[in-house]
N, C-alpha and C positions, 0 to 999 in steps of 0.2 A: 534822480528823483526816485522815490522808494516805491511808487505806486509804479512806474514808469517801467520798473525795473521788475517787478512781479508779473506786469500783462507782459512782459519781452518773455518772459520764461514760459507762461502760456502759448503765445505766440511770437515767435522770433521774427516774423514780418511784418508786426503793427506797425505801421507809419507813427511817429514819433511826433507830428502834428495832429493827428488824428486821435492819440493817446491825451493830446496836452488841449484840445478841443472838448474832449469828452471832462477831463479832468474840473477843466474851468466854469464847463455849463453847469456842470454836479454839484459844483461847491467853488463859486465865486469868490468866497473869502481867502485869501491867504491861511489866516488860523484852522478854517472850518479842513481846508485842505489839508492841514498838519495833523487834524485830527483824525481824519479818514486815512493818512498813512499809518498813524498808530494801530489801527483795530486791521487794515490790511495785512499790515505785518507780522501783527499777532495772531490773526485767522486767514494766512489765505485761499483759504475753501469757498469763502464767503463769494468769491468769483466763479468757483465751480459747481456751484448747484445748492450750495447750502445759506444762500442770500436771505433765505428767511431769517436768519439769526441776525444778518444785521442790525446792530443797536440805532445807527445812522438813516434813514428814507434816503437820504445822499448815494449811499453807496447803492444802491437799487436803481436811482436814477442813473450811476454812472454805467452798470452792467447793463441797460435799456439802451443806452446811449452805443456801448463799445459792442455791443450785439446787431445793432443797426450796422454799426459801420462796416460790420463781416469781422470782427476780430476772434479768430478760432481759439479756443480755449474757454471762452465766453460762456458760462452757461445760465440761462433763463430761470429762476430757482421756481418750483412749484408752489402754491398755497399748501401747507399742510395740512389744512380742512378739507377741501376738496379734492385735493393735487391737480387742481389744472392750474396753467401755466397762464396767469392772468398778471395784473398791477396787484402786487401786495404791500401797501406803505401803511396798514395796520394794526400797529402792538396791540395782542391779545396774550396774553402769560407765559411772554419773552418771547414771542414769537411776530414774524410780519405774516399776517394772513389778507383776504380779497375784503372787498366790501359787502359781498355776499356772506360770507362768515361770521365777520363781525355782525350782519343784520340779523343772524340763527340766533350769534350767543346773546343779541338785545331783544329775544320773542318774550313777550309778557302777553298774560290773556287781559283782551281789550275790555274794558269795564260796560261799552257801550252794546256791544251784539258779542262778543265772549269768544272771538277768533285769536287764535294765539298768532302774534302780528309783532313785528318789531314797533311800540310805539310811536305815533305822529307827534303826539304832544300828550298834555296832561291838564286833567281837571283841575277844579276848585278845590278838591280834596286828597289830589294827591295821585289820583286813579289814571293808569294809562287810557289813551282811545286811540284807537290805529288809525289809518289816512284815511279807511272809507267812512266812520265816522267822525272825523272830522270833517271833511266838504260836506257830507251830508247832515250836519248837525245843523237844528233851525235857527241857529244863532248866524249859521254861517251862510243860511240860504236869502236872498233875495227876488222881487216883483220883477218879473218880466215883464218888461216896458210893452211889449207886443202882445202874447200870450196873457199875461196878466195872474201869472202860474209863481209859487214860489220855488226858484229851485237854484240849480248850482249854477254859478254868474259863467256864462261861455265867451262870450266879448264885452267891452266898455264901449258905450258909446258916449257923444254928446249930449245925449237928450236921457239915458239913463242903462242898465245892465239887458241884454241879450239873453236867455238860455238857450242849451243847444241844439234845440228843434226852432228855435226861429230863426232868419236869416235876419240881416240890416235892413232898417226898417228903408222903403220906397219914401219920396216926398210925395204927399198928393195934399188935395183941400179934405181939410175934418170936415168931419158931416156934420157936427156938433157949434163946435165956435168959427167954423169957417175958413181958418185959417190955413196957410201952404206953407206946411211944416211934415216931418216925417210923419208917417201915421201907421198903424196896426188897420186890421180887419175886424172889427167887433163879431164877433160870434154867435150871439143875438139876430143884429140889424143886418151883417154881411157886407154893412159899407164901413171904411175908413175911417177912424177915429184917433186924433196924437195924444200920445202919452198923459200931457197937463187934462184932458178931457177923463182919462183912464180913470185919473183919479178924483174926479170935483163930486163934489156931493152938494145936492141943494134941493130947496122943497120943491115937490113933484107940481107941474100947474095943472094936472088929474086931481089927485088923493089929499096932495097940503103935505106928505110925510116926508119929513128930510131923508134922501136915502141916496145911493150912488149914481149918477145919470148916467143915461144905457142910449137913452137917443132926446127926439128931442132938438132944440134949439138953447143956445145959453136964456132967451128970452124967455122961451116954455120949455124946460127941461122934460125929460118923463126918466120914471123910476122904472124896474125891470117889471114889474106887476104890469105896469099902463102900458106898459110897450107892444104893440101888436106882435105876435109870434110867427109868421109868416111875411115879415117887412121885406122879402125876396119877391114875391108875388108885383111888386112896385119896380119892378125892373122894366128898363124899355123894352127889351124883347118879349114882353109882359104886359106892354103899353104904358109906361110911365113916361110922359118927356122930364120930369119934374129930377129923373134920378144922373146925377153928375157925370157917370161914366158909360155912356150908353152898352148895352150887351154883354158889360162885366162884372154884375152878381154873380156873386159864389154858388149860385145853381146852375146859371146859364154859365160859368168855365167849368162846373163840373160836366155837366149836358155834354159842352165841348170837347173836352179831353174824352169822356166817355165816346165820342164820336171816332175819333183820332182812335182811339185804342180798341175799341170793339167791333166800330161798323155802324153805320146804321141799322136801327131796331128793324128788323125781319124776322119771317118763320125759319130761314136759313140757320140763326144764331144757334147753336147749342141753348135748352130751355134751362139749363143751370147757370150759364153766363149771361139767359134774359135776366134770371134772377136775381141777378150779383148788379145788373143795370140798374136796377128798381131799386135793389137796397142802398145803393150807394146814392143817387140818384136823389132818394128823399132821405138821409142818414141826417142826424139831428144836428153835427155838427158840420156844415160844409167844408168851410176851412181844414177843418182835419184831414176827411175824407177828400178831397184835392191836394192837400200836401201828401195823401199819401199813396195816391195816383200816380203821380208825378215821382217816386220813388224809382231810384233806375235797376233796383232789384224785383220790382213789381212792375211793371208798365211793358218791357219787355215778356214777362211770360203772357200776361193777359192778350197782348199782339200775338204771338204763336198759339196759344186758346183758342182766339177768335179766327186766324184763318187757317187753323185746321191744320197748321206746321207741327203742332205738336198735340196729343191726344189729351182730353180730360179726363186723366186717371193719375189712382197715387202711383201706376211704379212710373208713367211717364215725369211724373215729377221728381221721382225719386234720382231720376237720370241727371237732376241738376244740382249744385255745390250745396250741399245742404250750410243752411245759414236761418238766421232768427227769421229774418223776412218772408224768408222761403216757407219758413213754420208757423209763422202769423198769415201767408197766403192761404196756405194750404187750408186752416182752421177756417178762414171766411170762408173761403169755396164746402168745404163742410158745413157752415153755419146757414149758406145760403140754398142748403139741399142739392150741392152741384156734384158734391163727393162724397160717400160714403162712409159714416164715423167707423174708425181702427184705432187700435192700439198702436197710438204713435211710441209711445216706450219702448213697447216688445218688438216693434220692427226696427229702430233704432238698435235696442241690444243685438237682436241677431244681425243684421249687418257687419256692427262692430265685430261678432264673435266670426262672423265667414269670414270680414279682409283678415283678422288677427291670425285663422288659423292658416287660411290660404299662403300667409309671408312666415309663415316657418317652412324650414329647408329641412330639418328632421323629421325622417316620417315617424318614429316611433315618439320623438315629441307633439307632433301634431297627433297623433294618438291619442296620447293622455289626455293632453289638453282638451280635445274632442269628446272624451268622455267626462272631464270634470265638468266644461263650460255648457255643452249642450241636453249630454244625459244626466246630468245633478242641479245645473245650475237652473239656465232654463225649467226644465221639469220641474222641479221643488216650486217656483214663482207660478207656473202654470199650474197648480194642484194646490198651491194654498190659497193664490188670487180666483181661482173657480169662478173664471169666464168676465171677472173684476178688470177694469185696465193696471197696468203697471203703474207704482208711483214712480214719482223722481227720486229718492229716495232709495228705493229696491233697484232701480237703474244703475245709479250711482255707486251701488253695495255691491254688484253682480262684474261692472265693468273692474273696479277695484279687486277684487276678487282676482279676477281674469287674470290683471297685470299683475298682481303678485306672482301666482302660480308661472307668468312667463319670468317675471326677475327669476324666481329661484332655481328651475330648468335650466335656464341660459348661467345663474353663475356655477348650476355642477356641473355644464357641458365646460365652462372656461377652469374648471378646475380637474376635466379628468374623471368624472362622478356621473351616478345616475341615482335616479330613485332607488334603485336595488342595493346598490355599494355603497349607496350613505349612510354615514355611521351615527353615532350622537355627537362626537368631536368633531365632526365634521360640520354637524349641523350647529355647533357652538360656537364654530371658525365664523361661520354665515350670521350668526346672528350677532357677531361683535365687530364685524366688518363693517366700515365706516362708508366705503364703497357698494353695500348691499341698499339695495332699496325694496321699499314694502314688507320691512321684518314682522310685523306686527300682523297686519293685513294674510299674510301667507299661513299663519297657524291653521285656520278652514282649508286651505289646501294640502296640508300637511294629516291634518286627522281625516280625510276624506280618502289619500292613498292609502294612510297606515287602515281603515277600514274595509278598504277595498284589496290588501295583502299586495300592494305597488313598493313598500319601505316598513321598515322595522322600526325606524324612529316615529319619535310624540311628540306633541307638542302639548300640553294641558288649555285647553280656555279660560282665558280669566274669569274667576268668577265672579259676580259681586257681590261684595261683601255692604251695598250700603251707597247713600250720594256719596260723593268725594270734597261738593262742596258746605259750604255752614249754612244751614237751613237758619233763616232771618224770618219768623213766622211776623213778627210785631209788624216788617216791612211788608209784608206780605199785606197783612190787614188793612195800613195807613193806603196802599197804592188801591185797594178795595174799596175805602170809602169815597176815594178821589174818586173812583170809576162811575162807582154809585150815584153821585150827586154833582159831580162836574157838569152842565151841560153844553159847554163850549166845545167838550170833546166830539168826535165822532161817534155818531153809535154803534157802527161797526166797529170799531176799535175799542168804545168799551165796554161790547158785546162780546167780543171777542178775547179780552183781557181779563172779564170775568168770567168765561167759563174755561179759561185757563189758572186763575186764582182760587175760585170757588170748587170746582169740579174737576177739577184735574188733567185736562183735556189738552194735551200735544199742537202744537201749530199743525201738524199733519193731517190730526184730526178733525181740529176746527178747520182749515180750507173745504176736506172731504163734506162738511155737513151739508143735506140739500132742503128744499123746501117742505119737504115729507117726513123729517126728521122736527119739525115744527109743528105741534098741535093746537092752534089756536081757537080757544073756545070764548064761550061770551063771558064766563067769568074764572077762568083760568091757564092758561098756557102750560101745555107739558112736552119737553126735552126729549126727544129717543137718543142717545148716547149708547146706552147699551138694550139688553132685553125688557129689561123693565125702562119705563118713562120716568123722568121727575119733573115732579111740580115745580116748575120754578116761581119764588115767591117776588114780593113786588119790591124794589122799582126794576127789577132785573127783567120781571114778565115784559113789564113795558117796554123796555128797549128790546125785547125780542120780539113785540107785536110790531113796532117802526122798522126794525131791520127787514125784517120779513113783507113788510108792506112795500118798500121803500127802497129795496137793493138791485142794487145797479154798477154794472161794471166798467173798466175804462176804455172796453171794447168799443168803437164807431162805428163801423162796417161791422154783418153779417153777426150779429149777437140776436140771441134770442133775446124774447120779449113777451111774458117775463123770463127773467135766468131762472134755471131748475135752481141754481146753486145760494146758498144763503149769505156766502161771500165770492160774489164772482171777482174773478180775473180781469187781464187785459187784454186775454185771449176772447175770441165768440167762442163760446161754449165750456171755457173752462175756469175753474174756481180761480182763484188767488193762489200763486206758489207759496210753499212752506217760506221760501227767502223772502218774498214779501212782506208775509205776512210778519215774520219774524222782527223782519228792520220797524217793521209797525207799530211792532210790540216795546222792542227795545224803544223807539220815543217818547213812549210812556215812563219807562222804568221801570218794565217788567223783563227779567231777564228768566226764558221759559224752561231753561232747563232746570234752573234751582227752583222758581218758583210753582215749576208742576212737583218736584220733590218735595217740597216744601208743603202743599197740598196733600198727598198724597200721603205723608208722615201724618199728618193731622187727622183725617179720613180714618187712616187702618188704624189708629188708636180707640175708634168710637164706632165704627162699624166691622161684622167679622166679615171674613175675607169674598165668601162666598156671594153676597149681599154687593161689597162690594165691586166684584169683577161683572154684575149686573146689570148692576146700576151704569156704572161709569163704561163699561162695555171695553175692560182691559182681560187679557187672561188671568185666569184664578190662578197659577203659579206667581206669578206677578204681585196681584194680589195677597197671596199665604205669604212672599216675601217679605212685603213692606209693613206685612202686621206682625211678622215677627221681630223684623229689625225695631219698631214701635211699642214692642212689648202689649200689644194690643190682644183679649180673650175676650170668650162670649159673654165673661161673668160681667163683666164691665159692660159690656153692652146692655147686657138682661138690667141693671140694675137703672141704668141710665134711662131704659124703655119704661122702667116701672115709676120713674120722677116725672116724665111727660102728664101733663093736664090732658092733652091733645091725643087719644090712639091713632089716628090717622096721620100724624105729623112724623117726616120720615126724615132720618137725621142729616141726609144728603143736603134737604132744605133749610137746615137751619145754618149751614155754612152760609146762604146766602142771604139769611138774614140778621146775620151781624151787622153789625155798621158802628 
């Protein structure tokens, strides 16, 4: 046999069963076998390392197969994308590459939040959406049978979908129609309600209005309005006989487990752990706050709190796995006055930056790096941010930063090179190197030594010339007036969407606004954005006298009351993340980085630059940019001021009264 006879020449001691085993599993058919001795015979490298050429998947299985069995000669062929030695049975332009590679060369930016993502699927029109907007898209989210929350389905039950903060649901008796069937926790009443009751709507026997039944009896329903707000109080530990499960309201197991975890209430207790009692204690949601008691990354430290196993401070905390929980503990214990508000960013970064430089073995690269990441990087955030906390954002920028500067280090050290002996061919070797990572990212490392006289080579900064993508203003308008006059939407969201439409204003931006950037007066509301305020006109004022009245975070535990913040978070104390906000935005169909360009082109056409880095509270280089990229002067301004009926009417305000 011809195949038979090519592995003997590789390996003169293959067992001859062992060849004809691997042979059969590879390619079962007779024919298919005749055909893999053709291309053997004519390539047989394709066994020694060059497998990727295989035109055949067969042949790859069989070198899988004869490489298991220890057949020496045998060689593993690499991905040419990555060169690791992985399963490649993926023709990409004649070649077999991983799965991973093929997923690179299928990245399209995702039409839904704008992540360059190997497509999940595709719209109505044609538009990629990656995977995270696909589960997440409302088409695709579903009623949590328990929660009553729509979101992403975690299990299937019998009685209807799960998400993945509730467990399967207990059987107990509805409080509602009576019956012994699985049931939820109503969040209102605190007692037990199944699913079919979740959802019944019928006239209230209070008010007469048909609306959702919250408690109640099927005989005298009551709507959320009628329903006492303290239906916990009705507990037997409370003196109810009346209530089904005696001692198990959602206040008396919160009572309990706070018992279990903290101690009973004495002057013993640390007075920031009485405090964190009390807030949880009465927190509006109890269910919440009990499921998240009972968390096995929270209920352990609260136990070492309370008996004094471990200290109430951040570095004692810092001693343990940093993790989300850990960073939603820590913010309630700040929220509840138990710890001390810090800059969770900047202590974050610098950590990063001590283990990063501590795990280089170079002293004169830990050097450098020492002087890039602590004296440039750091310093520059602490001298612009002037005593401001860190964003996520500038975190993100600084760590990225960091690990550039170590790729490129570590590949002159594997090539032989230093800062000093790097040439420009050198550094042209590295930037077309398929194996280099953070080419892009390292140019700031690269002009920071060449400034500092570390290397003779440059790197130029891109500069920009301009958006990159097609400014759609029509689309801009049409999502404007939905914002405007929709009132089904949220008013944080489209409070939030228009002053990213109208004013130009970054997700970064709008999370940072606080309550004092709000000037609500009796007959007009004014914006601080930047130095000067703007008038914001109507229906726009109004949804920012409701948001401002009305906002509220999805904070449970330890949140102020009211939030400073004008869109809080889900943290206590802190805004809405920019990713948040963002995914919030894309549900709309606003996509913020075109549609602030897209603004902000319109703007520097009609106002001059100065005016406008004021107003909108951007820098004036920024500014002078986009009026000239807009072809925007003062003549046009002046002329446009002198058509106004109105001298007091400032043109910022007239974006928001289009419609």
């Amino acid at each position: 046999m011809v195949i038979g006879a090519l592995i003997a020449e590789l390996d003169p001691q293959a067992g001859q069963e062992v060849v004809t085993d691997a042979i059969r599993r590879s390619a079962p058919r007779p024919s298919y076998q005749q055909k893999l001795a053709w291309v053997l015979e004519s390539n047989p490298a394709l066994l020694a390392g060059d497998g990727h050429l295989a035109p055949h998947r067969a042949i790859l299985r069989l070198i899988d197969l004869l490489h298991e069995a220890g057949v020496t000669g045998i060689v593993r062929p690499s991905c040419p994308g990555c060169h690791r030695v992985v399963r490649i049975d993926k023709p990409l332009n004649g070649q077999r590459v991983c799965r991973t590679c093929i997923s690179h060369s299928r990245i399209e930016e995702c039409s839904g939040c704008g992540a360059h993502r190997e497509p999940a699927t595709r719209d109505d029109h044609g538009r990629p959406l990656c995977p995270n907007c696909l589960v997440n898209d409302p088409a695709n989210l579903e009623q949590c049978i328990h929660c009553g929350r729509r979101k992403v389905v975690n299990t299937r039950t019998p009685d209807g979908p799960l998400c993945s903060s509730c467990p399967s649901l207990p059987t107990g008796t509805c409080s509602i129609c009576g019956e012994e069937k699985p049931c939820g926790i109503s969040r209102t009443t605190g007692r037990p309600w199944c699913p079919d009751c979740q959802h019944r709507s019928a006239p209230c026997s209070v008010c007469g209005s048909v609306a959702a039944v919250v408690s109640g009896t099927l005989d005298q329903p009551l709507c959320a309005d009628c329903t006492a707000p303290e239906v916990w109080h009705t507990c037997p530990a409370c003196s109810d006989p009346d209530y089904p499960h005696p001692g198990q309201c959602a206040r008396c197991l919160i009572n309990q487990r706070l018992g279990e975890l903290l101690g009973p209430p004495s002057d013993v207790l640390h007075p920031g752990l009485e405090a964190l009692r009390q807030n949880i204690a009465t927190a509006e949601h109890p269910i919440t706050a009990r499921r998240w008691l009972n968390k096995p990354s929270v209920s352990p430290v609260l136990s070492d709190l309370a008996a004094g196993r471990r200290a109430l401070t951040h570095e004692a905390l810092d001693e343990l796995p940093d993790s989300p929980p850990l960073a939603h503990l820590r913010q309630v214990l700040v929220g509840v006055g138990a710890l001390p508000e810090r800059d969770e960013y900047m202590v974050r970064l610098e950590r990063f930056l001590n283990g990063l430089l501590a795990s280089q073995q170079d002293p004169e690269q830990r050097k450098v790096l020492h002087q890039y990441a602590i004296w440039h990087l750091v310093r520059r955030l602490r001298r612009r941010n002037n005593g401001r906390p860190l964003t996520p954002q500038q975190f993100i920028s600084a760590r990225q930063r960091t690990h550039a500067a170590v790729a490129l280090l570590n590949w002159l050290t594997a090539h032989d090179l230093t800062l000093e002996s790097c040439r420009h061919a050198d550094l042209d070797q590295w930037l077309t190197d398929d194996a280099a990572t953070y080419r892009q990212t390292a140019g700031h490392f690269i002009r920071w030594a060449r400034t500092n006289k570390l290397t003779t080579v440059h790197v130029p900064a891109i500069r920009w010339n301009g958006p990159t993508q097609p400014l759609d203003d029509e689309h801009r308008w049409n999502v404007a007036r939905r914002l405007l006059h929709d009132d089904i939407l949220k008013p944080e969201d489209r409070l939030a969407g228009l002053l990213l439409l109208l004013y130009a204003q970054g997700p970064s931006a709008i999370s940072r606004l606080t309550i004092e950037n709000v000037e609500v007066g009796a007959h007009q509301v004014r914006l601080h954005l930047g130095d000067a305020p703007v008038q914001l006109p109507e229906p726009v004022a109004e949804l920012a006298r409701v948001v401002a009245a009305n906002r509220k975070g999805h904070a449970t535990i330890g949140a102020l009351a009211p939030s400073p913040w004008l869109f809080p978070g889900g943290q206590p104390g802190r805004p809405i993340s920019t990713t948040q906000l963002t995914q919030r935005l894309n549900q709309l169909g606003i996509r913020p980085n075109q549609a602030r360009s897209t603004a902000l082109f319109q703007l520097a056409t009609e106002i001059p630059a100065a005016i406008l880095a004021r107003t909108l509270g951007i820098h004036t280089d920024v500014a002078v940019a986009w009026q000239r990229l807009s072809a925007g002067d003062w003549a046009h301004y002046a002329a446009e001021v002198s058509r106004r009926t109105s001298p007091q009417q400032q043109p910022v305000h007239e974006q928001g009264a289009k419609s």
